[in-house]
Structures are given as C-alpha cells and as structure tokens.
N, C-alpha and C positions, 0 to 999 in steps of 0.2 A: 480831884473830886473823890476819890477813893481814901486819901489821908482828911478829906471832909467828913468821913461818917466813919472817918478812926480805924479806916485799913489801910495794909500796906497790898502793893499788886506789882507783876512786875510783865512786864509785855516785851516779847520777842519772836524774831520772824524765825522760824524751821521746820525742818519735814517731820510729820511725825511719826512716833511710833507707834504701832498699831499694839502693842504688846503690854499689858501690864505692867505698871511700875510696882513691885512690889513694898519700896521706897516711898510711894507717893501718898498721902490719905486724901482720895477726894470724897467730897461728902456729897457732890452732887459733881457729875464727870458727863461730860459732852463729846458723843466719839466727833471723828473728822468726820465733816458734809460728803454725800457721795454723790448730789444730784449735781446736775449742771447750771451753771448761770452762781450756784449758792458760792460764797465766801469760806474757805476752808479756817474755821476759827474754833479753836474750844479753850471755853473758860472754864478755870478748874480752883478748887480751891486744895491747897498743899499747906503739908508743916514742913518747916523748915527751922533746924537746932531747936525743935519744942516751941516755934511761933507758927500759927496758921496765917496763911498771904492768898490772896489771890494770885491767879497764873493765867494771865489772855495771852495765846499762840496763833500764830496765824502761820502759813506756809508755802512759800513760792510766789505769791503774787504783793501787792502791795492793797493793801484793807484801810477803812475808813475805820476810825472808833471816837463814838459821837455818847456822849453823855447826856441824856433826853431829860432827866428829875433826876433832885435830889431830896432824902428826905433824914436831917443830921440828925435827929431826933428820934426817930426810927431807925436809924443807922441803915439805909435803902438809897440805890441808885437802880436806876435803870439804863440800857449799855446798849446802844447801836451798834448794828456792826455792818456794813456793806463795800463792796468790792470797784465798784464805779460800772459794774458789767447790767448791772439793774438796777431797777428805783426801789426795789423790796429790800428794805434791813432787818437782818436777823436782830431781836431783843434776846438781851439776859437780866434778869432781875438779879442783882448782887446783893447781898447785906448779911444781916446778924440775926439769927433764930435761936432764941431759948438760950444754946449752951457755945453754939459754931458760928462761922461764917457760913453762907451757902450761896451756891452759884445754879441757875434755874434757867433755862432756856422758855420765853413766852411766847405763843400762840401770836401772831406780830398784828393781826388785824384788830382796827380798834383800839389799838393798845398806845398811847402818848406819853402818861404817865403811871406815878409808881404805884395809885391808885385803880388806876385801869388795866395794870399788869396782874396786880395782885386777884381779880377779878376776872380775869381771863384764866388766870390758874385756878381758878374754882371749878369742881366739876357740878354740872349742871344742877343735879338733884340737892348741892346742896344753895347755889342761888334761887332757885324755885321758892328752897323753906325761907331761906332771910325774904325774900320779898313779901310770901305769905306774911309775914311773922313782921311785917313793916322794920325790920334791922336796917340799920343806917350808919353809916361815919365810921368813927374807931369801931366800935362794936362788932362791924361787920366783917373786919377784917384780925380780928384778936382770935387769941389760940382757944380759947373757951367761952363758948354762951349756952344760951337755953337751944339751939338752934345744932349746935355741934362742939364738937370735941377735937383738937387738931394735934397731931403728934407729927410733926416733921410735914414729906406731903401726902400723909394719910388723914384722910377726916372719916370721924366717925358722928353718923346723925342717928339721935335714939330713935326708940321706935316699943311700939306694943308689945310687936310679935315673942311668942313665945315658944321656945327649945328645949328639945328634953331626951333623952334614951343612949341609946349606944352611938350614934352616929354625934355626937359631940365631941369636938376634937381638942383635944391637949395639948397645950402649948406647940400651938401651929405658928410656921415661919411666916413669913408677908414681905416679899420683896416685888420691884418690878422689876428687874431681869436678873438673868443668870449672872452670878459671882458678885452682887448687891449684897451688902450688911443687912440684915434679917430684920425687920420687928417682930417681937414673938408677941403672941396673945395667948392668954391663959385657958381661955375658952373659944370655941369657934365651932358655927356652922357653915355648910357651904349647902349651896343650891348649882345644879347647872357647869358650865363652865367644859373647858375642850381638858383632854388630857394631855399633857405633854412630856418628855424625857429632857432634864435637864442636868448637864454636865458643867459645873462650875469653874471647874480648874481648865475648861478647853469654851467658856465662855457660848456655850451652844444650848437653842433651846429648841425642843425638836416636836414636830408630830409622829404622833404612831408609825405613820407611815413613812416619811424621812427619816425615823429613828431605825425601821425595822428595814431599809433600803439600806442607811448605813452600814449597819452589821454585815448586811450581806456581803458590801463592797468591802469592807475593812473588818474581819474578823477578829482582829484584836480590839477593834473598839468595845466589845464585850466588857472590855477588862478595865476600861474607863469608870468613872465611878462615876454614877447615875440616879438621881432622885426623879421619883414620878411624883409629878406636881397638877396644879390646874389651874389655865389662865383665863382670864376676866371672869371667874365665876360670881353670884351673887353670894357674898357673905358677913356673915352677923358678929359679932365678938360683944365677949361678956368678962367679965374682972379685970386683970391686970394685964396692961400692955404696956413693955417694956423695951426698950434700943438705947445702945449706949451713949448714945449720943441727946440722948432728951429725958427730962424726968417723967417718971413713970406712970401710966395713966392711970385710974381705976374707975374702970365701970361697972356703975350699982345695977345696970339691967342692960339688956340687949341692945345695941347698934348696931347700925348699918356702915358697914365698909367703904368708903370712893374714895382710888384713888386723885390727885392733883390731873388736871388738861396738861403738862408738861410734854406729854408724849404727844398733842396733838402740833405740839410746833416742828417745824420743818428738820431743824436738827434734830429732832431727839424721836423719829419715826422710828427707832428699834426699842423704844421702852416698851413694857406690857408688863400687865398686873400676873402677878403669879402667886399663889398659897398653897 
C-alpha cells in the first residue's frame, strides 16, 4: 500500500533510541509511547542516499499494522497500529505534502478514514469557519482557500484585527517543540501565553520554575544555551512565512495562528505550540 501512493517504507522490529539521529531528516518524528497498554511504535520519515522513505519501528513486543484508506491520487494512506494488548489503535496519516513525505500521528477517535483523519487534524477554530462558510469536499481539505491558509501543520485563518507599535515582532520562530525546524514569520504578534526556557541541543522545554530549580541543582546548566520563548500563546502573523521545507507564504493582512490537533493523539502528548 505504501509503493500504491508511490513510496518506499521499510518496517523493523528494535529498541530504540532515545537520542537524536543527527543522520536522520524526520520531517514529522514520533517519540516512543510511554503509557501503558500503547504499542511502542514510531513512524518516521527518513532520507536515505538523497531518497526520502518511510521508517515504521516497533520494539520488543509483536504489533499489528493494518492499512485503514487509501487515497493514490492524493498520495495518503492511513496506518493502524495496535499491539493485540487492546482494541484502541494508534492511527498515522502517511503521504506527500507540497514538497515531502510526512508522517502525522491522529487523534484515533472518529477517525476510519483519510478523510476523517485529515479532519481530526484540524484544530477547531479552523473547522467552526469551514462550516460557517458551508466548505465541503476537496475544498476543505487543500492548502489554500478563502477560509485559511495552510503551510505544513500550521494554519493561518484571516482576520480584521489590526497591529501596530513596538511590540511587533520580526521574523519570529514557530515551532512546536524544542529542537523542531522553525517556521519563521516576517511579522508577528503575540497575546498571552506561559513563558518558558528552551534548550534545543538537550531537547528540554522548561517553566520558570523547573528552569530556575534546574540551575540550582546543576549549576553548569547555566552555560546551556537557552532561548526564552512562549507556549500556546495567541498569535497573529502578517507578510512572509517561510520553512524549508514548503513554498513561501505571503500574507497581505493579519492571520490568525493554529496549530494542527497532532498533539492531541495519544502518541504525540509532548508536542506544544512554541513562538
């Protein structure tokens, strides 16, 4: 089913490694399950000799992997995955976006197929406007309408609102976790949101208070290199937003920020929005 929508994937059972591949390009990386009952499985998408493949691991036990839709034409499958320990299977939406392959862990409820996956990756505020706005079929699901704007899994939905002064920010980062490839935006506002310390190279994303606990315990961690960031804030972006991986956006007026529901599936409870 993967050489059906014109990729290559290769599936092997091992333990893994908890550590950075610095070898690897995932463009969407699944750590290993840590709850119990779950299937320790991560689907990853890798180059290899300058091809990109799919990579499904699994580790110690023996896993199911059930192909739920196919969709050739959209080059989309969606990927069961379960253990025989429960009736819940983890889903991954697989396919081809813009420029890559990408591998997306879904919210598993409600979810049968690729069009119900894809839908469950919306985050709310922007299914509210498609329904307002009667959007339907392809429409609904394409990287661009009157409704939103989609660059990898950030969607940006317009809006009125208007920004202006010193608190306008310049090519601001946008990732959702620590040591994630960036989207930058040319302009940005933020509203709200917690302050955090994040350390890229030791993959940690910290509150003031765990941050400033740290130091105590380990005084060298001082000497970590550390960016203050803010997560789930509410924020706006205006002109160009840029990531290597997708061609460039350009907004003529203010959007609104959301990230993808990815973070609400079971696997992937350590993502969080960060700018």
């Amino acid at each position: 089913m993967f050489h059906a929508i014109g990729a290559n994937v290769e599936i092997r059972n091992e333990k893994f490694r908890r550590h950075f591949d610095p070898h690897a390009r995932r463009l969407m990386h699944c750590e290993p399950f840590a709850r119990a009952g779950q299937t320790p499985v991560r689907v990853d998408v890798r180059t290899v000799d300058g091809q990109e493949r799919f990579e499904v691991s699994y580790a110690g036990r023996d896993a199911t992997l059930r192909v739920v839709d196919v969709d050739r034409a959209r080059q989309h499958l969606l990927l069961a995955v379960s253990n025989g320990e429960t009736d819940q299977a983890d889903k991954f939406l697989c396919g081809f976006d813009e420029r890559h392959w990408f591998s997306a862990a879904v919210p598993s409820k409600g979810v049968y197929s690729i069009a119900t996956a894809m839908e469950a990756l919306m985050p709310p505020a922007v299914r509210t406007e498609l329904d307002r706005n009667d959007v339907a079929g392809d429409e609904r699901y394409s990287r661009r309408s009157e409704t939103f704007i989609r660059q990898g899994e950030w969607f940006f939905v317009p809006t009125n609102r208007s920004f202006g002064g010193k608190r306008i920010l310049k090519r601001e980062p946008l990732v959702r976790t620590a040591g994630g490839k960036p989207h930058i935006l040319e302009f940005a506002y933020r509203l709200g949101g917690q302050i955090v310390y994040v350390c890229q190279s030791r993959n940690l994303t910290l509150s003031l208070g765990d941050y400033q606990a740290l130091l105590r315990k380990n005084p060298d961690a001082n000497g970590w290199r550390w960016s203050q960031m803010t997560r789930d804030p509410e924020l706006y972006a205006r002109g160009r937003v840029w990531h290597p991986d997708h061609a460039t956006l350009h907004l003529g007026r203010w959007h609104r920020v959301h990230v993808n529901e990815e973070h609400r599936a079971p696997s992937r409870a350590n993502l969080m929005f960060l700018d």
